[in-house]
C-alpha positions in Angstrom: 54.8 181.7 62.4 57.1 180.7 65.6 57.3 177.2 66.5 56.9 177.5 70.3 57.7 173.9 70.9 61.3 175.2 69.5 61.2 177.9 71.3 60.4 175.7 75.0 62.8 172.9 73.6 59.3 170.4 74.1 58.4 168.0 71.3 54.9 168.9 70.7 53.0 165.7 72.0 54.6 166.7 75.5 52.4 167.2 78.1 51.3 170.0 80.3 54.0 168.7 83.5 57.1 168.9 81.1 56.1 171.7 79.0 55.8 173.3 82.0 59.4 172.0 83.8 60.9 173.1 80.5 59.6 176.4 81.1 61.2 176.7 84.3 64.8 175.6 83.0 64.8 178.2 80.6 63.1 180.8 82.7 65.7 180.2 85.5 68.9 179.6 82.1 67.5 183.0 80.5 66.7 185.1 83.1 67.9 189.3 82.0 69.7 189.4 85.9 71.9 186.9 85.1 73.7 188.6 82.1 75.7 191.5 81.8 74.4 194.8 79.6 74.8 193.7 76.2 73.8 189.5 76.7 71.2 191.3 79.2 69.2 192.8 75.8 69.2 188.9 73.9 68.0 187.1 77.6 65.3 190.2 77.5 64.3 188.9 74.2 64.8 185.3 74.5 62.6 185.4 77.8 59.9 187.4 76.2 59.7 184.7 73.1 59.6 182.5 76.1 56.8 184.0 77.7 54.7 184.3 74.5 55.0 180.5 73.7 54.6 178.9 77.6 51.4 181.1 77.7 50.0 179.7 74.1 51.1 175.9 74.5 50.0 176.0 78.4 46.4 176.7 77.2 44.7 173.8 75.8 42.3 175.9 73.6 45.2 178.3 72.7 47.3 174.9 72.1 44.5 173.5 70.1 44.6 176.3 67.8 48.3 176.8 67.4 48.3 173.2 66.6 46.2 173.7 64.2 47.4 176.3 62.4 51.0 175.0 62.4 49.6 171.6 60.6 48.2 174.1 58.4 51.6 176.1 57.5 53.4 172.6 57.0 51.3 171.3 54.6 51.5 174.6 53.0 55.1 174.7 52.7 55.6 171.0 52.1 53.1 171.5 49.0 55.4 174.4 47.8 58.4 172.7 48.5 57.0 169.7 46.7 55.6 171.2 43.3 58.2 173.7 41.8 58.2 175.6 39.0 58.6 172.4 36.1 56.1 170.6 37.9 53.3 173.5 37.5 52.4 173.3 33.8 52.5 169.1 34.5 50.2 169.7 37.2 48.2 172.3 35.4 47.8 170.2 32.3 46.4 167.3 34.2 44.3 169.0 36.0 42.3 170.0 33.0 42.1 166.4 31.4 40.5 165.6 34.8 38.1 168.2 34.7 37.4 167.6 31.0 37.3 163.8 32.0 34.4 164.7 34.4 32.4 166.9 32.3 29.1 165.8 32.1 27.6 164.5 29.3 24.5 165.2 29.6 21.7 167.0 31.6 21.1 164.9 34.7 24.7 164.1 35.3 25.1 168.2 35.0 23.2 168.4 37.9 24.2 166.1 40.0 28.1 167.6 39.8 26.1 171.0 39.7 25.7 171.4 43.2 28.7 169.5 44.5 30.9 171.5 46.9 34.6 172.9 46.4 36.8 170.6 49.3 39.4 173.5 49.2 36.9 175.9 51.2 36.0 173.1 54.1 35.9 175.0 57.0 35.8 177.9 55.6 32.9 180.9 55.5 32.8 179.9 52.1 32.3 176.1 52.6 29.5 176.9 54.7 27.8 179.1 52.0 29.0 175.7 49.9 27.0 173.6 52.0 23.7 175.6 52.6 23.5 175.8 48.4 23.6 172.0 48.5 21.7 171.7 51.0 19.0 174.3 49.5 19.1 173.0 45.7 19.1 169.5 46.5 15.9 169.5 49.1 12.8 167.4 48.1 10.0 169.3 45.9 7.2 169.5 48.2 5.2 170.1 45.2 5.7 166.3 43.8 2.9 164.0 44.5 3.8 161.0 47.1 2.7 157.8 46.0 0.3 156.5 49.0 1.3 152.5 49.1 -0.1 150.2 51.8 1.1 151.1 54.8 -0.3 154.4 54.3 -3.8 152.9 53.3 -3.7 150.6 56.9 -2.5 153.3 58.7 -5.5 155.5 57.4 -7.7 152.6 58.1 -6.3 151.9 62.0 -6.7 155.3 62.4 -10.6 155.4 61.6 -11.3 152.3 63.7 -9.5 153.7 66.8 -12.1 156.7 66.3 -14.6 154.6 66.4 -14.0 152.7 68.9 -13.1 155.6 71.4 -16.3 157.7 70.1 -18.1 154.3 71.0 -16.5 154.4 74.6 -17.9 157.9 75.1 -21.3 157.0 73.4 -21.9 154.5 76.1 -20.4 156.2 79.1 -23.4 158.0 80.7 -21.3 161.3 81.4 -19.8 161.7 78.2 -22.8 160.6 76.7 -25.0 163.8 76.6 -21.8 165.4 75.3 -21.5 162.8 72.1 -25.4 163.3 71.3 -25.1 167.2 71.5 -21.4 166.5 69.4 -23.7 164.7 66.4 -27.1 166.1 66.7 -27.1 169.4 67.3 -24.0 170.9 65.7 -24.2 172.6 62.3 -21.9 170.6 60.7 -22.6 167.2 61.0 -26.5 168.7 60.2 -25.1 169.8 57.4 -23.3 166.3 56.4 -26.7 164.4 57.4 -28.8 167.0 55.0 -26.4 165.5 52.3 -27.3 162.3 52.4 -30.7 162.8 53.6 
């Protein structure tokens, strides 16, 4: 990957007025005019690499993502500059007496590590297929039975009172009053629910 901040000779927290007054100095130092035939062919490619990395780092979204993907290719290198080839087995070897130090003992711990997702695929295709299986297995059983507990049993309770009390209301207001007799008396229903008790 090229480092365009090399490239403009900007440190890469620079901002948009000097990335773009460094692009100016070199566009004016490199120009192909200004060199004779064979220096003319570098300046040709010096200014194109120019071109290529004022036109990513002048774009913030562009920017964004080179920024990104650089921090990427550091850490990348860093970790292989870091762990060579001695280091592997040690790192291997404990890496599996971690895992076998988390290996559940038994059923319920198995599935709660069951369903945990890998952190290497985060933002990834693959972390998101990670996170809708979590997401899936771990969702509450609609088929379990809710305890009801006392809020629930006032709540039910409020709730017939305020019925009540409104079908009250329209019992005694004279318009809505033929309405609520032709509601209880002559619908099948509640004939039905009166012939039970009757």
């Amino acid at each position: 990957m090229k480092d365009y901040y090399g490239i403009l000779e900007v440190n890469e927290k620079a901002s948009q007025e000097i990335i773009e007054k460094a692009y100016k100095t070199l566009a004016k130092k490199y120009h192909p005019d200004l060199y004779s035939s064979v220096e003319k062919r570098e300046a040709e490619k010096k200014m194109k690499d120019i071109n290529e990395a004022y036109n990513i780092i002048s774009n913030s979204f562009l920017r964004t993502q080179y920024d990104l993907e650089l921090q990427k290719e550091r850490t990348s290198r860093q970790v292989n500059k870091d762990i060579n080839e001695n280091d592997v087995q040690e790192y291997q070897q404990s890496n599996k007496e971690k895992e076998n130090q988390f290996i559940p003992k038994n059923r319920e711990e198995k599935q709660k590590t069951e369903h945990v997702p890998n952190n290497s695929n985060v933002g990834t295709i693959f972390g998101i297929i990670d996170l809708v299986k979590v997401l899936w297995t771990n969702k509450p059983k609609s088929r379990q039975k809710r305890k009801i507990n006392q809020n629930d049993w006032i709540a039910v309770g409020l709730t017939i009172v305020a019925v009540l009390i409104i079908g009250g209301i329209l019992w005694v207001i004279p318009f809505t009053n033929s309405w609520m007799r032709q509601l209880l008396f002559e619908n099948p229903i509640f004939d039905f629910i009166g012939g039970l008790f009757s």
